[in-house]
C-alpha positions in Angstrom: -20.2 22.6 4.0 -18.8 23.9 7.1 -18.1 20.9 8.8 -16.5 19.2 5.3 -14.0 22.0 5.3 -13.3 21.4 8.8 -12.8 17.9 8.5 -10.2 18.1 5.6 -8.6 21.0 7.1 -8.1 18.8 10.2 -6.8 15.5 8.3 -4.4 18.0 6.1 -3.1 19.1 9.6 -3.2 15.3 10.7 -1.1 14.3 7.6 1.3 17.1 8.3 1.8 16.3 11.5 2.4 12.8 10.7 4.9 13.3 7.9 6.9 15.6 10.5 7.1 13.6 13.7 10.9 12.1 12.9 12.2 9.1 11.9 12.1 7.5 15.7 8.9 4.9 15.8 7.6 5.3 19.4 4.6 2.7 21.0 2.2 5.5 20.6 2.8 5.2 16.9 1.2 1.9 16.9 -2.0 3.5 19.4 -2.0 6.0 16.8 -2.2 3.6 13.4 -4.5 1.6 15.0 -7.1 4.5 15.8 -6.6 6.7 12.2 -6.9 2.9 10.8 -10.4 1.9 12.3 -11.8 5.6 12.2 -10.8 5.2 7.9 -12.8 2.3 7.5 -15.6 4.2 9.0 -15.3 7.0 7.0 -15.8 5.0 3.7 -19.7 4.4 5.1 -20.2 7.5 6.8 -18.4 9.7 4.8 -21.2 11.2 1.7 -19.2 14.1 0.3 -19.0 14.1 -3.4 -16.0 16.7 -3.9 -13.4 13.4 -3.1 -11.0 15.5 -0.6 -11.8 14.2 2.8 -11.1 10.7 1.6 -8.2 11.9 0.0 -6.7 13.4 3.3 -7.6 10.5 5.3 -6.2 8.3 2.6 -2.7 10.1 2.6 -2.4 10.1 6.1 -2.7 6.1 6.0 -0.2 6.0 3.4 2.2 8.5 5.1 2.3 6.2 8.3 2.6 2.9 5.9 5.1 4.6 4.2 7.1 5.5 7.9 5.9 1.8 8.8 8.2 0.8 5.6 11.0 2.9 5.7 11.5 1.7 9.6 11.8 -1.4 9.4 14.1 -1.3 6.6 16.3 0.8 8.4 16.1 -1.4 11.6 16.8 -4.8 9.4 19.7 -3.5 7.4 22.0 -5.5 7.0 25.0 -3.2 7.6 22.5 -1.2 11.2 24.0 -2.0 14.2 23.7 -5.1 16.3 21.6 -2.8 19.7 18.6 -1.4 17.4 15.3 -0.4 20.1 13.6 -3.3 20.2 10.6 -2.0 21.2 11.0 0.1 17.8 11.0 -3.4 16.4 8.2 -5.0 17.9 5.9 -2.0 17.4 6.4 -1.7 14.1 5.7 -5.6 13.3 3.0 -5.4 16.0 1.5 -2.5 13.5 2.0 -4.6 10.3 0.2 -7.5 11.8 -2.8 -5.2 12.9 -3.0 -4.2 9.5 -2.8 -7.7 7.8 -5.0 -8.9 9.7 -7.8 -5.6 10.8 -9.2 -5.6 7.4 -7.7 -2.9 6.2 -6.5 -4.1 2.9 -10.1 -5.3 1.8 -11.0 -1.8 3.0 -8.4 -0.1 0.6 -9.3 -2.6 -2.2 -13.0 -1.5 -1.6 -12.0 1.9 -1.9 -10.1 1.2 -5.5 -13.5 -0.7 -6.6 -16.0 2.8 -5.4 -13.4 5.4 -7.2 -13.3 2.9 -10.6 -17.0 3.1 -10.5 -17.3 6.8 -9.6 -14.7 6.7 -12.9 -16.7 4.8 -15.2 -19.7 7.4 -14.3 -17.8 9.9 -15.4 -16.3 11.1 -12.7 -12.7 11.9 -11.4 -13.2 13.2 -7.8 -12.1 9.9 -6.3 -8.5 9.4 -8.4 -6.1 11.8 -6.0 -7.7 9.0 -3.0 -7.3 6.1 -5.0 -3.4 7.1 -6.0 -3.1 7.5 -2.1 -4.4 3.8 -2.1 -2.3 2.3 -4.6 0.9 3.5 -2.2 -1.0 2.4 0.9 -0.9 -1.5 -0.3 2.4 -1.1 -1.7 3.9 0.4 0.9 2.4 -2.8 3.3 3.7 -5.1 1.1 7.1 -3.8 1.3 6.8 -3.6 4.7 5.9 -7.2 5.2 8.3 -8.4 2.9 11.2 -6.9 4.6 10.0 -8.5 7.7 10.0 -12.1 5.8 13.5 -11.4 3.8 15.1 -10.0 7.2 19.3 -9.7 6.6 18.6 -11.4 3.3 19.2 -8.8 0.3 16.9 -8.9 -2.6 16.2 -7.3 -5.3 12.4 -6.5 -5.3 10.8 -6.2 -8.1 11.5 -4.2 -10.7 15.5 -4.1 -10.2 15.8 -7.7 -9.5 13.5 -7.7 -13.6 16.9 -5.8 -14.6 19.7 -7.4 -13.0 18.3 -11.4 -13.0 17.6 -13.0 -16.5 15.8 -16.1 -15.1 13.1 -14.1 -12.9 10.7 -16.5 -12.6 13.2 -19.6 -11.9 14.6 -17.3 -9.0 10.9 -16.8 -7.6 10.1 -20.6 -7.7 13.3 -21.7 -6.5 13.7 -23.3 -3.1 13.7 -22.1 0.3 14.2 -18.4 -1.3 12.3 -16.4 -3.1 10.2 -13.0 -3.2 6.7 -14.2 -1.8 8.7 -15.8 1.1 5.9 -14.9 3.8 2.7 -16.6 4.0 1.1 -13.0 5.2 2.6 -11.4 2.0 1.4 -14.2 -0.1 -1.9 -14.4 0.8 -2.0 -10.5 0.9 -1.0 -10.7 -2.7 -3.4 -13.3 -3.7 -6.7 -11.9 -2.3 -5.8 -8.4 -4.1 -5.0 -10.7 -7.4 -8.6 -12.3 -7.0 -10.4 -8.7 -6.4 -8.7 -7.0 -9.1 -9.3 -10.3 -11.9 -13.7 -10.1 -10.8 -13.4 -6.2 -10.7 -13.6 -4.1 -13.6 -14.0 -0.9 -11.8 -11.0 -2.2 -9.9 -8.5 -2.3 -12.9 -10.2 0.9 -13.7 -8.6 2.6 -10.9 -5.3 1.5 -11.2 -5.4 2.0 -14.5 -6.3 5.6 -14.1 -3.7 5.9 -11.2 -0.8 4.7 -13.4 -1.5 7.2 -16.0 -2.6 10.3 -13.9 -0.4 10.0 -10.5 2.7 11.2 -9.5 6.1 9.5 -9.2 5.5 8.0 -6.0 2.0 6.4 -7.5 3.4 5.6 -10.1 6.1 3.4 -8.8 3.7 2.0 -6.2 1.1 1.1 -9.2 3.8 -0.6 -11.6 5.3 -2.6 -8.1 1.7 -3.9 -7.2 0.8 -4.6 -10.9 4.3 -6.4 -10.9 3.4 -8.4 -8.3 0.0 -9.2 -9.4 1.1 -10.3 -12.8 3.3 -12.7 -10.8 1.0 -14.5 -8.9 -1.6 -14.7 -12.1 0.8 -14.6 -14.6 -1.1 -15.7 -17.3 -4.5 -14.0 -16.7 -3.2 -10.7 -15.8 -0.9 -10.6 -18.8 -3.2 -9.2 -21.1 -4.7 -6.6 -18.9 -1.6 -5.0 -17.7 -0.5 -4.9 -21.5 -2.6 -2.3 -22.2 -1.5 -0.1 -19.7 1.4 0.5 -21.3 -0.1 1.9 -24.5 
């Protein structure tokens, strides 16, 4: 017991910490990501308590440094920033991107989703507070690497480009342009379509985080099922209906 409060007290202070640290992206930042991301995938093996809340704080300190990850790089590819942006600002914060494309992490968060949508269809709801902090973790990752794929272009992505674009799909399919520009966001997309078409418990927990997280979730859930429905348009169609109802 003593050492589970300790833990979570620890990762709450981590979080903290890591929400507060300013808007500049130093090269430690990347150290950093990649140490709090390898010690996480641990922790879903090694980690036995029931209760949910050490996964949950380890969880939200991943998505608070994909979310920092996100809002960077969007601030250093503006199109209106200035021409002298830090470099090396730039480079870590793609060089952290491509760690966690290609570390494993998503499979790990995509594990996660499929444990909590079992734990769920047990009967219980320890592991939904985690699995919301999930849900923002791969959207926040995708938005990251799309802004590195779009660059100075300016889209639309998704949801407003739904409202202000009648022809959605002919825009996506077009050529040389188009949302799923990046073959690391594409295939990023893909593999989470596949896991969440052969998982039940998967669609479980999204469905569960859509209709018990807050804002933030929320709009990471409907982005990522957006997304989803766009790459398996036709399969997904009638399982996202019914999270509308």
């Amino acid at each position: 017991m003593t050492y589970c409060y300790t833990s979570m007290q620890s990762l709450s202070v981590l979080k903290k910490l890591l929400d507060n640290s300013g808007r500049a992206i130093r090269s430690s930042y990347r150290r950093h990501w990649v140490v709090i991301a390898d010690l996480y995938s641990q922790s879903l093996v090694s980690v036995k308590e029931t209760s949910g809340r050490i996964l949950y704080e380890f969880t939200a300190c991943i998505a608070v440094m994909l979310l920092r990850l996100a809002l960077g790089l969007k601030t250093l590819m503006a199109t209106d920033a200035p021409e002298k942006v830090s470099c090396s600002a730039e480079e870590t914060l793609i060089q952290i991107v491509d760690h966690a494309r290609t570390s494993g992490i998503v499979e790990v968060l995509c594990e996660f989703l499929v444990t909590s949508g079992s734990s769920l269809m047990s009967g219980s709801s320890n592991m939904v507070p985690a699995a919301c902090e999930v849900c923002k973790s791969i959207w926040y990752l995708i938005e990251a690497m799309e802004t590195i794929s779009l660059k100075k272009h300016t889209y639309l992505f998704p949801l407003d480009r739904l409202r202000h674009e009648p022809d959605f799909k002919t825009s996506i399919t077009g050529q040389g342009q188009g949302l799923l520009t990046d073959d690391g966001a594409d295939s990023l997309i893909g593999m989470i379509s596949k896991i969440f078409l052969l998982s039940k418990a998967m669609q479980v927990s999204f469905y569960c985080c859509f209709h018990n997280g807050l804002e933030s979730t929320l709009h990471a859930v409907v982005q990522v099922n957006l997304l989803l429905m766009l790459i398996r348009k036709y399969t997904l169609s009638s399982v996202a209906t019914n999270w509308w109802l």
